[in-house]
N, C-alpha and C positions, 0 to 999 in steps of 0.2 A: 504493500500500500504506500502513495507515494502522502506524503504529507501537507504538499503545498498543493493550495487549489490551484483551479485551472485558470486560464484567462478569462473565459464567459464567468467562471463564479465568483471571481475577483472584481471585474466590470461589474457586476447584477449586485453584489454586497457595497460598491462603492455609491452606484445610484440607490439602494436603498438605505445609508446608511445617512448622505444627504435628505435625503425623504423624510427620515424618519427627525432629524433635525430640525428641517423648515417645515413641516408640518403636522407630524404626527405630536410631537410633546408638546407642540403651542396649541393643538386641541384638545387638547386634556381636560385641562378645567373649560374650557367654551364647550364642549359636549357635557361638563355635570351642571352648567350652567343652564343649557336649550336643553338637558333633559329635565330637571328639577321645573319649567313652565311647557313641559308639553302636555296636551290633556292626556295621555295613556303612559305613565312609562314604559312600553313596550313601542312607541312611537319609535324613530329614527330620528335622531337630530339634526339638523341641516348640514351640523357638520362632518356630519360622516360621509353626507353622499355629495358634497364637496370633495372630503379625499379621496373617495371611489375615482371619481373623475378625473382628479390629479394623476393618480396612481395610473390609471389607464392609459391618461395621455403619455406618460412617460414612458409606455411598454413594462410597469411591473402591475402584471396582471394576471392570475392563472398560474400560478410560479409554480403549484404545488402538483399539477398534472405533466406525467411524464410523455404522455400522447402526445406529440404535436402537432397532430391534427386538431386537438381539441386546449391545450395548455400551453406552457413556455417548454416543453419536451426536456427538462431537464433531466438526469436520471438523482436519484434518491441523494448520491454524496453530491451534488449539484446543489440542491433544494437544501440539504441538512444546515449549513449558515447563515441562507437565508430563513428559515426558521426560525433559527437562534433572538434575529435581531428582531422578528416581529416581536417572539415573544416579551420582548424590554416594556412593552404595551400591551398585554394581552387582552384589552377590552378594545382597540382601536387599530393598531395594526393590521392584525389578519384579516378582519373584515374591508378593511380598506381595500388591502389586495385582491381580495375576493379567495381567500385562502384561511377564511373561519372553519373549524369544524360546528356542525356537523355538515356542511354543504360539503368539502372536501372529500370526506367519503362516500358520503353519496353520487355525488358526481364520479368517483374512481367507480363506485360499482353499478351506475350507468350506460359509463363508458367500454367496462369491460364485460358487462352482461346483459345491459339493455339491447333492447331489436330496433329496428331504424324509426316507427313511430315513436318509442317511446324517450328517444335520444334529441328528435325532431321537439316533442313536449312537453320535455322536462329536461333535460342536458341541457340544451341552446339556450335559453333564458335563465337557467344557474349559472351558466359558464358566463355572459352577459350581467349579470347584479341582479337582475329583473324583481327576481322574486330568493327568499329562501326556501329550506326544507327542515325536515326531523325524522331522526330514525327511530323509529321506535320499537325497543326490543324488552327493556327493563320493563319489570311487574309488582307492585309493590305484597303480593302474596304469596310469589317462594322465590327462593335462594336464584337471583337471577345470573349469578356468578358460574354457573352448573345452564348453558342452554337449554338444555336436555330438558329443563323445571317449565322449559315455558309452556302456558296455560294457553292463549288466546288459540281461539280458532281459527281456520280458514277453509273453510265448506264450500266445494264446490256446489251449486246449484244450477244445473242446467249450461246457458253462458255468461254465469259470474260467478263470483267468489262472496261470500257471507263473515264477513269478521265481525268475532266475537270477542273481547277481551279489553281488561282496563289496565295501562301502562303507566308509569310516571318514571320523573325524571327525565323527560325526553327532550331534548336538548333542542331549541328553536324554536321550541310548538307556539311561545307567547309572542313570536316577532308576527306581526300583523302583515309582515308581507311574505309569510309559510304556507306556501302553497301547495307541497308537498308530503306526504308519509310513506316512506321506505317502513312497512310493516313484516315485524316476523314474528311468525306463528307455525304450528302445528297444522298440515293438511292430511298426514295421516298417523294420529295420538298411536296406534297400535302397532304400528309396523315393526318387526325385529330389529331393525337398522336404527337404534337412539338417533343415531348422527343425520339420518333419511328422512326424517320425521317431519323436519322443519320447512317453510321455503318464507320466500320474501312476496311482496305484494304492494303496488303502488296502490296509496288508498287517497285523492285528492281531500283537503281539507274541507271543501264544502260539501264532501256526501252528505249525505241525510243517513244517521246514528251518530256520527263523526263528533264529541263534545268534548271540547278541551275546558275542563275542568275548572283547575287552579292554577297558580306556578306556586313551583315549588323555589323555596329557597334555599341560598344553602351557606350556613354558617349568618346566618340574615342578610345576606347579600342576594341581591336580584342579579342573576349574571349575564348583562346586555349585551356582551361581548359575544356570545354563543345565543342569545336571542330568545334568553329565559328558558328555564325549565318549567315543564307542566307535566299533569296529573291528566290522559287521556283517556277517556273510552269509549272503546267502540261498541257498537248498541246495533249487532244485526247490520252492518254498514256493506252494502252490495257494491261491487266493481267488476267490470266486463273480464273475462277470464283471460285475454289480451294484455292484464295487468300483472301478468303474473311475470316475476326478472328469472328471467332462466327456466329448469325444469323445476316441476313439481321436486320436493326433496332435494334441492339445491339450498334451501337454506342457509342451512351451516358451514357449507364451504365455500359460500360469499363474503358470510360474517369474518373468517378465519382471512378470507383474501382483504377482506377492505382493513380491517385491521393492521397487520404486516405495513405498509406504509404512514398511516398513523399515530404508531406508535413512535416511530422516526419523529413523525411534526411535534408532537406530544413533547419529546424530552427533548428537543433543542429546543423548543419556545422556555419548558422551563429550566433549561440552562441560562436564556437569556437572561429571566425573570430574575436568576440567580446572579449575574452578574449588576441587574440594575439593585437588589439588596448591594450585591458589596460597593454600590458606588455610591449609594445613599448612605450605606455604613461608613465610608472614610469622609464623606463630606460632614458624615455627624460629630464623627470623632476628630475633625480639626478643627470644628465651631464650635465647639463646645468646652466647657472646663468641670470639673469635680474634684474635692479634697485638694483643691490648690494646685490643680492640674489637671493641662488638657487632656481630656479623653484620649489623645492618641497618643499619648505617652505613658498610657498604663497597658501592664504587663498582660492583664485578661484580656482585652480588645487586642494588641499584637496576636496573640494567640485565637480570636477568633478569626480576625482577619486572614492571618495567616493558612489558616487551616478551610477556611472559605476561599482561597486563592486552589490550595491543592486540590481539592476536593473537585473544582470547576474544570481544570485541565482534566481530570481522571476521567469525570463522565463525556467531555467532549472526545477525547478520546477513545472512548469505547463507543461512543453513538456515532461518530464518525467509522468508526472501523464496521459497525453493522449494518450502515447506509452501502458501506463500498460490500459487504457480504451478499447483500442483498440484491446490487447491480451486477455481479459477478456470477454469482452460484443461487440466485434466487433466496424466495424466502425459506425455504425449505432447508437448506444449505445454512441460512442464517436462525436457525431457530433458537439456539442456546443464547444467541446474542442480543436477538429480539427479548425472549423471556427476561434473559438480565439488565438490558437497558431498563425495562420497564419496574424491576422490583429496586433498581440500584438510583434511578433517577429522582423519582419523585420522594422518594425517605431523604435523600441527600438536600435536596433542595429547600425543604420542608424545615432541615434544622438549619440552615443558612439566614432563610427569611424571618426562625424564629430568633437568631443570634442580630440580626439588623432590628428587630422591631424593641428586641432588650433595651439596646444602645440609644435607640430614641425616645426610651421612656413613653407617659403615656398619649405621645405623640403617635405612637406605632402602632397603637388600636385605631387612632383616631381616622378620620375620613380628611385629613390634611394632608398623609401622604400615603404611596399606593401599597403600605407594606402588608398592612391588616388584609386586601383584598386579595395580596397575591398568595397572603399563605395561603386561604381557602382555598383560592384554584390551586394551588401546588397540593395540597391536603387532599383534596377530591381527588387528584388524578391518582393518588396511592386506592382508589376506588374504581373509577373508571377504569374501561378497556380492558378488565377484569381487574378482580383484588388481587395486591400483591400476591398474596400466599397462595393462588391459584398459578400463579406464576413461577413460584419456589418449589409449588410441585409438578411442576411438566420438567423445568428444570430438570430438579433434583431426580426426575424418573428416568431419562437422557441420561444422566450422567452413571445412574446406575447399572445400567443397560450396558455399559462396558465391562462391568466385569461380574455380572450374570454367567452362571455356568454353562 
């Protein structure tokens, strides 16, 4: 693996890194400002879809789709740095770019298993800002960590499909311009095959059963950045059998495929996250003073500092090495590296942002600066895209498997 990027990913982090200077940190507070008087907060602020347009015009658009037919055709170690820098923003960034999840995945698994209607009517207008989407898989009554648990129906009837099932935590379903559900369910509960069981299903937002509930929050944060989470169900909700992504029983190894690339976006955004704690933590520790001296000349801040400096290279490090695994030898080929970016990332980043939020005192809960929101998102994601420990055991079963008799 060679360590220095290339020239296109050098060029792509230089205009996004300006981008993210002249525009992204100067709307920060003017987006909590236009959201705080817009009548829904689920609105869009004007100044997001300002950036959108910014961003477009400058060609950083789509960064995150390696198609180029349809994205900026980057491959995965391409896209891993720019990751990195949206995440420095993870409420305005990514959506700027048009490289928020959940749209991200659902547009990969669109593109890689949608049929040419439904690419025509739902791709082309994500890939475009037009509208969002939500996937919805999570069930708030069993263990949704275990696919296999999932309940919701999908009945075929004649020429449609019948979804039955209440999901929450579905990431996007509050943004008012979700126009989409990438649904997974069950279309045959009995089949021997656990793994065969499941399949995916476009359910449009205005069917009639279709009720998106609540949002859900999380850690009491509304997260606009991914377009709120919500509490959906679906109540007998019919779609032409047409809507169905792939075969019958494809489910799970959709889920499995769209995953594998998101978990990459996942932990460079919160590698970013992590270096904007440590730059918030040395600016706190040179403005500041205690016991008759500056913060940054005490011996405990050296040592978080320091160890929040090691800790950054390690994970870039490894999630760089399973971005190029992944371009190389597939996901498949990268699977120990996936499973450990993902159990190694979000724990690491997690005590970083809690050692930055110490340092600011109780400035660091406060809605003054972005530390309190980002532990959340950094927190959640040791949840998301499975829990760790679901991770430590695919892992750990790999690794056993070597020396099995």
């Amino acid at each position: 693996m060679d360590f220095a990027f290339d020239a296109r990913t050098e060029e792509l982090r230089a205009r996004l890194l300006a981008f993210m200077d002249a525009y992204v940190y100067p709307a920060e507070a003017v987006a909590e400002e236009q959201r705080a008087a817009l009548a829904s907060p689920w609105d869009t602020p004007a100044v997001v879809e300002e950036l959108k347009a910014e961003a477009r015009g400058q060609g950083l658009w789509n960064l995150f789709l390696p198609d180029a037919e349809y994205g900026a055709g980057l491959t995965n170690l391409q896209y891993a740095p720019l990751a990195e820098i949206t995440g420095r923003s993870p409420q305005l960034a990514p959506t700027a770019l048009n490289c928020a999840a959940p749209d991200t995945g659902n547009m990969e698994v669109l593109a890689q298993f949608g049929d040419a209607r439904q690419k025509k009517q739902w791709l082309e207008p994500l890939l475009a800002g037009e509208i969002r989407s939500a996937f919805a898989m999570t069930e708030p009554d069993v263990a949704s960590s275990d696919a296999t648990n999932i309940t919701t129906r999908i009945e075929r009837d004649g020429d449609e499909y019948v979804v039955t099932g209440r999901k929450w935590y579905i990431s996007g379903a509050m943004n008012p311009d979700c126009r989409i559900f990438i649904v997974m369910g069950k279309t045959d509960p009995g089949g021997t095959d656990i793994r065969r069981q499941q399949s995916m299903v476009l359910v449009p937002r205005d069917t009639p059963g279709v009720t998106v509930r609540r949002a859900m929050r999380v850690f009491g944060y509304e997260d606009h950045g991914h377009g709120g989470h919500a509490e959906v169900v679906f109540d007998h909700a019919r779609v032409p059998v047409s809507n169905l992504i792939g075969a019958e029983g494809g489910g799970f190894a959709i889920a499995q495929a769209r995953l594998g690339p998101g978990r990459i976006h996942h932990c460079m955004r919160l590698i970013g996250m992590a270096e904007r704690a440590i730059e918030l933590m040395c600016r706190r520790a040179v403005s500041r003073s205690a016991f008759g001296q500056a913060l940054a000349r005490q011996g405990v801040v050296h040592n978080w500092i320091a160890d929040a400096r090691v800790t950054v290279e390690q994970l870039r490090l490894l999630v760089l090495k399973t971005a190029w695994l992944m371009d190389t030898v597939g996901n498949k080929g990268a699977h120990t590296e996936i499973q450990a970016i993902k159990i190694a990332t979000p724990r690491a980043v997690v005590g970083i942002i809690d050692r930055a939020i110490q340092l600011h005192g109780a400035g660091g809960v406060s809605q003054d600066f972005p530390l309190a929101e980002l532990y959340a998102a950094a927190r959640t994601l040791m949840i998301a895209d499975g829990p760790d420990e679901v991770h430590q055991r695919s892992l750990a079963r790999q690794e056993l498997k070597k020396y099995a008799s």
